[in-house]
N, CA and C of each residue as an Amber inpcrd file, in Angstrom:
protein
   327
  43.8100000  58.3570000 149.1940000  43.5590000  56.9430000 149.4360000
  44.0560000  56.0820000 148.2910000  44.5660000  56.6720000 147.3860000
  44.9710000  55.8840000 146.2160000  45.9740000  54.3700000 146.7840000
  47.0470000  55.0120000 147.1830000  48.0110000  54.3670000 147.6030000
  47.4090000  52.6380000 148.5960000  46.0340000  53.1540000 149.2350000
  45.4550000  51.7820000 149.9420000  44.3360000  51.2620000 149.0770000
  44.4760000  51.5410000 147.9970000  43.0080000  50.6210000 146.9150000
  44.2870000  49.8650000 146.1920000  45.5130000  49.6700000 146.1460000
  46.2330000  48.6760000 145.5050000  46.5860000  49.5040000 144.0720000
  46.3400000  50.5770000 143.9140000  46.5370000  51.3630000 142.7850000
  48.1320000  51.3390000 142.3220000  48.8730000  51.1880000 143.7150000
  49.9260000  51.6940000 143.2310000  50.8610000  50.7450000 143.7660000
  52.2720000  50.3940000 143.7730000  52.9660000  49.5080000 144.3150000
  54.0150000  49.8190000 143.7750000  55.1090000  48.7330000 144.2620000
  56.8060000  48.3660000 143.8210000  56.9620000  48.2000000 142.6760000
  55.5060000  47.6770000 141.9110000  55.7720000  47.6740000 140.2940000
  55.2730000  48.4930000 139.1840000  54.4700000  49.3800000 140.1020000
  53.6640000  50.6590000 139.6510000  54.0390000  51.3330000 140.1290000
  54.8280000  52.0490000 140.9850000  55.0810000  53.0850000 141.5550000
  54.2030000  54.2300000 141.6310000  54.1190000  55.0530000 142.2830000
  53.1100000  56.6920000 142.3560000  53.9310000  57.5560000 141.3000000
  53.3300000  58.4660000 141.1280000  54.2750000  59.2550000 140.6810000
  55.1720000  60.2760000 141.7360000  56.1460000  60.9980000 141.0380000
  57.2490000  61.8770000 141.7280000  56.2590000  62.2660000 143.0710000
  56.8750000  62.6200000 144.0540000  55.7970000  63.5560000 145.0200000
  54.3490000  63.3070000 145.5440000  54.1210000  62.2960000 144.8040000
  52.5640000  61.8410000 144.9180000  52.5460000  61.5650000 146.3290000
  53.7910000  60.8650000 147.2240000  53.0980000  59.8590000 148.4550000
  54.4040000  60.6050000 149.3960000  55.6250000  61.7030000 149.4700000
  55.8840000  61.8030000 150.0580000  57.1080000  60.7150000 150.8320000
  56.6710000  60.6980000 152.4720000  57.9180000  59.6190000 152.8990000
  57.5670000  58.4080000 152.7970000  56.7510000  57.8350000 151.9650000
  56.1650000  56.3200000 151.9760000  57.1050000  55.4690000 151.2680000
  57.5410000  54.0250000 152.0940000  58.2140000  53.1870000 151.7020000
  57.3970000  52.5020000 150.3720000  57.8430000  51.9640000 149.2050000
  56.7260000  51.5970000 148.0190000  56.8780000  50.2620000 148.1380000
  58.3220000  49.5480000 149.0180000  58.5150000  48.0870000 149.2780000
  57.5480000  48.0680000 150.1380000  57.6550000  48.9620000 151.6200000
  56.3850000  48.0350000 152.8860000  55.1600000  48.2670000 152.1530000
  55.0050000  49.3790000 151.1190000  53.5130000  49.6140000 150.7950000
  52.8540000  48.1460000 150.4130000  53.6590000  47.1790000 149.6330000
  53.3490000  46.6830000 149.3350000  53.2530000  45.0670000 150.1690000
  53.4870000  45.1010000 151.1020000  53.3890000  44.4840000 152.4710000
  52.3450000  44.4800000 153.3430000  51.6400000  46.2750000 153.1560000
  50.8390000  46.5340000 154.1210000  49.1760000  46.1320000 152.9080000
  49.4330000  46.1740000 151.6990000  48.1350000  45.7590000 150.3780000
  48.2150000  43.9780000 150.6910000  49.4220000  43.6770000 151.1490000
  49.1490000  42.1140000 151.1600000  48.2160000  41.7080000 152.3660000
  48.6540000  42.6390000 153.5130000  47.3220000  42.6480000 154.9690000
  46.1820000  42.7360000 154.8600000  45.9750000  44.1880000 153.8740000
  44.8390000  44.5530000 153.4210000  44.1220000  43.1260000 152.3590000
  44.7250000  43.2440000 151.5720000  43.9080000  42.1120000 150.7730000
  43.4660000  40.8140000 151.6620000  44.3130000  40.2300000 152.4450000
  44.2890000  39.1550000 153.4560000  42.9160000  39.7600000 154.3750000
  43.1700000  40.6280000 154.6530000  41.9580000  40.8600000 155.8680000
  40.6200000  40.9700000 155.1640000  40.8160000  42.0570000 153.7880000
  39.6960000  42.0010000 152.6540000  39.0780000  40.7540000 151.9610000
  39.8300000  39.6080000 152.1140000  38.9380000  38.6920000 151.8960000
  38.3120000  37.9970000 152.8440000  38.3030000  38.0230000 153.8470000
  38.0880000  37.5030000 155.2660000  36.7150000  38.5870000 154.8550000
  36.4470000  39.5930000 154.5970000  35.2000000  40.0340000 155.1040000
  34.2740000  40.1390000 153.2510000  35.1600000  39.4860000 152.0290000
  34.7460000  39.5990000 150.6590000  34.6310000  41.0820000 150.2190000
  35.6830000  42.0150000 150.7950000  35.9880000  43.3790000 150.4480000
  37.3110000  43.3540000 150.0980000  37.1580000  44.3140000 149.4260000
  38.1460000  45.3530000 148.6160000  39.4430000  46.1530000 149.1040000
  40.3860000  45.7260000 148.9360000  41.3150000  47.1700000 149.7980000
  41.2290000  48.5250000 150.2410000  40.2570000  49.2460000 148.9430000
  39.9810000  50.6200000 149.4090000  38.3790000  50.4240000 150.4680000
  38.1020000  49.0460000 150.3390000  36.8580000  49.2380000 151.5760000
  37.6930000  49.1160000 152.5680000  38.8240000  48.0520000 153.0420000
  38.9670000  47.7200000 154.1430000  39.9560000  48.9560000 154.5820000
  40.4720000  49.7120000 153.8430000  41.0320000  51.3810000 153.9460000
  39.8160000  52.3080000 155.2470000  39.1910000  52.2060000 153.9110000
  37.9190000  52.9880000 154.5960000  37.1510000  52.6510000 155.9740000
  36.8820000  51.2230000 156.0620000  36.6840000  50.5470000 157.2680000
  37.7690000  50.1990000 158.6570000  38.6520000  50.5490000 158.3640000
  39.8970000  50.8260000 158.7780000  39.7190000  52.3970000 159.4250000
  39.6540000  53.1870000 159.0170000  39.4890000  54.2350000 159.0100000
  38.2050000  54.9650000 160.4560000  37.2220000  54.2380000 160.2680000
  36.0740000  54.4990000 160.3750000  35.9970000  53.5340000 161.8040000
  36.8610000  52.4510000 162.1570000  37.1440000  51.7540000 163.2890000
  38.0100000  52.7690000 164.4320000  38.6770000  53.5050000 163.2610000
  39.9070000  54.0970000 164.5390000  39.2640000  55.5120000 165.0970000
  37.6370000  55.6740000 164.9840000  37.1640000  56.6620000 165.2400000
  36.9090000  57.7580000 164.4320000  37.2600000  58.1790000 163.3360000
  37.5630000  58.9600000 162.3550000  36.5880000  58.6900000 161.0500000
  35.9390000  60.1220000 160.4580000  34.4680000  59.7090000 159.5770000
  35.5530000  59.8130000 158.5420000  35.7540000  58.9910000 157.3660000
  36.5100000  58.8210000 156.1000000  35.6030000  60.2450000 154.8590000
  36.3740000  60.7400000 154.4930000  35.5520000  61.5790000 153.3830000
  36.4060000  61.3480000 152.0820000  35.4070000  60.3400000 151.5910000
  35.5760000  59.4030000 150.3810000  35.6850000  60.3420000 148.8730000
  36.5350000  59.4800000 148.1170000  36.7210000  60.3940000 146.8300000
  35.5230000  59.4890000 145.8390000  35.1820000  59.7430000 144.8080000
  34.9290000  58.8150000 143.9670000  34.6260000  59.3380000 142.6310000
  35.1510000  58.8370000 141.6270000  35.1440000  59.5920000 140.5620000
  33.9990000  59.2510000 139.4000000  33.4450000  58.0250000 140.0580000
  32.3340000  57.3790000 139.3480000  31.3860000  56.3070000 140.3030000
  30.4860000  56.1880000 139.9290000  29.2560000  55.5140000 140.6510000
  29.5290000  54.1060000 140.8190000  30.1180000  53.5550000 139.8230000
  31.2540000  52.3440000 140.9080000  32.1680000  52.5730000 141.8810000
  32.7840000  53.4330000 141.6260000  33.6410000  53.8920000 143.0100000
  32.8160000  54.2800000 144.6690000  31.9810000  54.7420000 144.2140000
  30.8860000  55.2390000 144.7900000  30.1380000  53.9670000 145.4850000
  29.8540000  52.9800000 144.9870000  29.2000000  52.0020000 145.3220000
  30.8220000  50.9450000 146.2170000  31.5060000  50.9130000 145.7270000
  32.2610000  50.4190000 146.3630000  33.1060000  50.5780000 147.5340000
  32.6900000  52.2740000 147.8050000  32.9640000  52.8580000 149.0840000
  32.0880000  52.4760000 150.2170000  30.6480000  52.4440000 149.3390000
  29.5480000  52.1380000 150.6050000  29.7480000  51.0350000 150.8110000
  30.6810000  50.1600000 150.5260000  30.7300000  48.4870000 150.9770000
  31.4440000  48.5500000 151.5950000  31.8460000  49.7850000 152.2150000
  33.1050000  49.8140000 153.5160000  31.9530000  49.6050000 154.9990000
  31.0330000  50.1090000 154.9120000  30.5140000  49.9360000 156.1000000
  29.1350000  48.6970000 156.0290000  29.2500000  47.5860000 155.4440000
  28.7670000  45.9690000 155.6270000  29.9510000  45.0790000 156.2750000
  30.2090000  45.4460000 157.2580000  31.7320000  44.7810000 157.8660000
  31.8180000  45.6140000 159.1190000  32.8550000  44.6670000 160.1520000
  33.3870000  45.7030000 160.8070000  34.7830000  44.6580000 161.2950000
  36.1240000  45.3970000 161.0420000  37.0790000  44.9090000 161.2810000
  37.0010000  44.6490000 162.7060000  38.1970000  43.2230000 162.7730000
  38.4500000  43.2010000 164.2800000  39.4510000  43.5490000 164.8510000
  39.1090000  43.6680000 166.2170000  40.5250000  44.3290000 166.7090000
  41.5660000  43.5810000 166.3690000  41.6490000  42.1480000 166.3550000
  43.0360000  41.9840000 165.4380000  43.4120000  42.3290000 164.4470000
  42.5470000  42.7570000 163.3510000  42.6420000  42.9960000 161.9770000
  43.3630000  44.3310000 162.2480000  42.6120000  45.2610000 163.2140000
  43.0710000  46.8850000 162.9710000  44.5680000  46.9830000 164.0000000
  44.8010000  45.8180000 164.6950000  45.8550000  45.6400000 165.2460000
  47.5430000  45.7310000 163.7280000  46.6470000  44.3370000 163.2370000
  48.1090000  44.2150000 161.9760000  47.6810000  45.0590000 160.9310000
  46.8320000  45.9260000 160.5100000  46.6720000  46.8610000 159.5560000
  47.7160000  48.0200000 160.2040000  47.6450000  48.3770000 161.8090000
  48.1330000  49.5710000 162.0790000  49.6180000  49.8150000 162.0020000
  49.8430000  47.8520000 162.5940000  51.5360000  47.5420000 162.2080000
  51.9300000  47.4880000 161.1220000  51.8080000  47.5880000 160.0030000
  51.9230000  47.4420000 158.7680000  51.9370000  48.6300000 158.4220000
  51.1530000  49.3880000 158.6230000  51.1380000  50.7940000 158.0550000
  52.1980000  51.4220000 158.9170000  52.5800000  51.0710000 159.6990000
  53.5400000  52.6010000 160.5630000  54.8300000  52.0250000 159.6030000
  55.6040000  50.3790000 158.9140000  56.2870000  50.3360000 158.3860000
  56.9020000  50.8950000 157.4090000  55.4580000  51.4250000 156.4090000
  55.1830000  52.8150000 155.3310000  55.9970000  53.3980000 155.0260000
  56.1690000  53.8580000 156.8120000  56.8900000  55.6720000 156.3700000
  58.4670000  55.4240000 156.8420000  58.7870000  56.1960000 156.2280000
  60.3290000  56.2590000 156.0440000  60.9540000  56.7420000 157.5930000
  60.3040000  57.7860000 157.8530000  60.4720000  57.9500000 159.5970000
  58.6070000  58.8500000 159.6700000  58.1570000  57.7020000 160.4730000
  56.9120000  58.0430000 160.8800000  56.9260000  59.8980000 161.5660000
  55.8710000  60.6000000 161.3210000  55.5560000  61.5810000 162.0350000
  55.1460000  61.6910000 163.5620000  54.9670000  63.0760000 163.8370000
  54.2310000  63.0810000 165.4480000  53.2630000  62.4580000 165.3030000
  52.4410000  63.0390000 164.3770000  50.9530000  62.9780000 163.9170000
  50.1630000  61.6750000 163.4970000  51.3760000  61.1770000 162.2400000
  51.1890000  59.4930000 162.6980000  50.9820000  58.7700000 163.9350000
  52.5450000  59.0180000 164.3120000  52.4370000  58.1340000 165.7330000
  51.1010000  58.2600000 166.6900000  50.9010000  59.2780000 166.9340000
  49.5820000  60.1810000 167.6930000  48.5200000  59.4020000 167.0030000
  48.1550000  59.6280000 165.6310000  46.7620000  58.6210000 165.1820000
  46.7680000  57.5240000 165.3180000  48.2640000  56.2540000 165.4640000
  48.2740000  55.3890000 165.7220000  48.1340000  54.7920000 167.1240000
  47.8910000  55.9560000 167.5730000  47.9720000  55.4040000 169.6660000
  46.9150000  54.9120000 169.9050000
């Protein structure tokens, strides 16, 4: 989940191998949605990740390396995106990948 808490971008890059076929230009296209939609509900990118997540049916199993992280995960579920929101989150994200997967496409249906 690094890559959707804003950790990383066009001017931070991931490191080598870290993200695979991910575009780091749309990444940073799809953090501008996220942030846009994240303030609409006064959350965080890695909440609206997680809440994102947790809309498309799917239980998120959260990392956290400290008890702020921790606390800021549970602020994924005081919200609930709307279907427009998880509409342009989903378009945004399929931009990502360099050539989307089966598996993508399939989670995105």
């Amino acid at each position: 989940m690094g890559r959707l808490t804003g950790k990383y971008s066009s001017k931070n890059p991931p490191p080598p191998r870290k993200f695979g076929n991910v575009d780091v230009d749309e990444l940073d296209a799809l953090l501008a949605v996220m942030r846009q939609v994240g303030d609409a509900h006064s959350a965080t990118p890695a909440q609206v990740a997680l809440n994102w997540v947790i809309c498309k049916g799917a239980f998120p199993i959260c990392g956290a390396r400290n008890a702020e992280q921790a606390r800021d995960n549970c602020g994924a579920q005081k919200f609930r995106l709307t279907d427009e929101q998880i509409a342009q989150l989903d378009a945004a994200s399929l931009k990502c990948q360099v050539a989307p997967s089966f598996m993508t496409k399939l989670w995105q249906e």
